[in-house]
N, C-alpha and C positions, 0 to 999 in steps of 0.2 A: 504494500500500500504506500502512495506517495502524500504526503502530509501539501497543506494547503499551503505551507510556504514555497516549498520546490517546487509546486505547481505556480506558484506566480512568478518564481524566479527563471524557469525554464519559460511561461509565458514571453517575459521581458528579453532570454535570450533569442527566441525566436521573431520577436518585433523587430532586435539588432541586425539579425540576420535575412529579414526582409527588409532589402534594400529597397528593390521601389514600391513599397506597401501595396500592394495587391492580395495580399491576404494567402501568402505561398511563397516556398523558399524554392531557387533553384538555382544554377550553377552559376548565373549570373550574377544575384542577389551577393551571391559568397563572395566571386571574386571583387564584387561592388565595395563589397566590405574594405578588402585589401587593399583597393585602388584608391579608397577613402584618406585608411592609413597612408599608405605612400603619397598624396597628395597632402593632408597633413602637414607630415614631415618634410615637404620639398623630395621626395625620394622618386627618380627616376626609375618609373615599371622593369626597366631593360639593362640598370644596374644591377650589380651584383646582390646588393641586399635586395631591392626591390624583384629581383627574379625568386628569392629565397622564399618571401612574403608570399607572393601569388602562387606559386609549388606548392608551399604548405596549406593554401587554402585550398587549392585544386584538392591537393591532398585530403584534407579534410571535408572537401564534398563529398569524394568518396565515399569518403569512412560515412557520413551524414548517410547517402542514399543506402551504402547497400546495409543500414539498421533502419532506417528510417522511411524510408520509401517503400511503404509495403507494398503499394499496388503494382509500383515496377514502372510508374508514367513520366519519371523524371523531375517530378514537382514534390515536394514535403507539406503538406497539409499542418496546420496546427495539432490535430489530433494526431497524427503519424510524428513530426518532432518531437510532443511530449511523451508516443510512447518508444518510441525508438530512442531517444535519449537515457527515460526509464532504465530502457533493459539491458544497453549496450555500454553505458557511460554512470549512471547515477548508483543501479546497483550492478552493473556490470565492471569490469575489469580494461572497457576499453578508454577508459579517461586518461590516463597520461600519454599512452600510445599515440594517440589520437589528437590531443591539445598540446600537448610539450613542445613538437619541433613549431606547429602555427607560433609556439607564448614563444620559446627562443627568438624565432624570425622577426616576431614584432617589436621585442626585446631590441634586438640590432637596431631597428629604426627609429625606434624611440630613446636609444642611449643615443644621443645626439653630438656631444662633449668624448663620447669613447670611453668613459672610466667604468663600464661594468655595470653601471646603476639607473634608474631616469629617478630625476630629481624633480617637483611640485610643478615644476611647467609642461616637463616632460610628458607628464603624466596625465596634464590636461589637453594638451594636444593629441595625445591617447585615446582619451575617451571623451573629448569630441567626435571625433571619429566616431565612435561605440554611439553616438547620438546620445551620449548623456547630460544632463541639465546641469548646466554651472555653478547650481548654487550648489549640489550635492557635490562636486568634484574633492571637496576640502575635508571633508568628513570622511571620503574614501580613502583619498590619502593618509591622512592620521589612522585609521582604523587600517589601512592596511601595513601601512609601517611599523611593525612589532616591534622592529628593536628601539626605534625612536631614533633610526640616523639621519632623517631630514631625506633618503635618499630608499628606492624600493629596487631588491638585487631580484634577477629572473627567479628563484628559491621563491622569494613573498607573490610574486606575482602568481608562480605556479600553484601555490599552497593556499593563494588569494581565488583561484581559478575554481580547484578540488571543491575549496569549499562552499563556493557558489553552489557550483554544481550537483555537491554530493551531501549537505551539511541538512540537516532538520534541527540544529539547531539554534536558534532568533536570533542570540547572540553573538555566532562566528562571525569574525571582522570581514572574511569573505562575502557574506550577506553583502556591506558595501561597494562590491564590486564595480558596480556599474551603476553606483547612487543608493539613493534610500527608496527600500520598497514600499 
């Protein structure tokens, strides 16, 4: 059974991932995603990092369709992402498989400076992208910043991602992911 939080929080993941709101996720949508980030960040699609970016999401559409796509049409319905998520990523074992090299990839474009970490601006040019609301951007940050260095290493981001995705419970700093639910 998925408790009514991870059911709004996979809702919200799946808004993210409809790019042009039509009410359906498809390979376009993802890559939209990607092409966000790299716009974002100034990152040319056909650079190194930005070829890394859009791989990983190809990559992760994949992974997306053949859990999620039950019908086999190419499109992800709301109900097929929540339950393909469910079974493959939330209580399933493909969450890191699956998210890691995308959280890496976008890691590269948002460490913008090179030092390993994205730092409070970084991190809102991040998730703008993600279509997240600005005023929630500062509270994610701090809640996801565990150690309190001013700065969030691919480790919190990934640990930040898990527990979006996998957490029932209210108070994991993951919950802020991508704002206040």
């Amino acid at each position: 059974m998925t408790s009514e939080l991870l059911i709004e929080k996979l809702n919200r993941g799946f808004a993210q991932l409809d790019v042009n709101g039509n009410g359906q996720i498809d390979r376009d949508d993802v890559l939209g995603l990607g092409s966000r980030i790299l716009l974002g960040f100034g990152e040319s699609p056909t650079s190194a990092k930005g070829i890394q970016v859009l791989d990983s999401y190809d990559a992760l559409w994949e992974q997306l369709t053949a859990h999620a796509d039950a019908d086999g049409d190419g499109v992800i319905s709301p109900q097929e992402y929540r339950d393909g998520m469910t079974g493959a990523f939330v209580h399933g074992d493909k969450l890191d498989s699956v998210f890691q090299p995308a959280a890496e990839a976008v890691m590269r474009i948002a460490d913008t400076d090179g030092d390993g970490t994205i730092d409070r601006e970084e991190f809102e040019t991040l998730l703008r992208a993600f279509g997240t609301d600005g005023a929630d951007i500062d509270a994610a940050f701090a809640a996801l910043d565990t150690d309190g260095s001013g700065q969030l290493t691919v480790d919190e981001m990934v640990a930040a991602a898990r527990e979006y995705f996998t957490s029932e419970d209210p108070a994991a700093p993951g919950n802020l992911l991508f704002g206040q639910l």
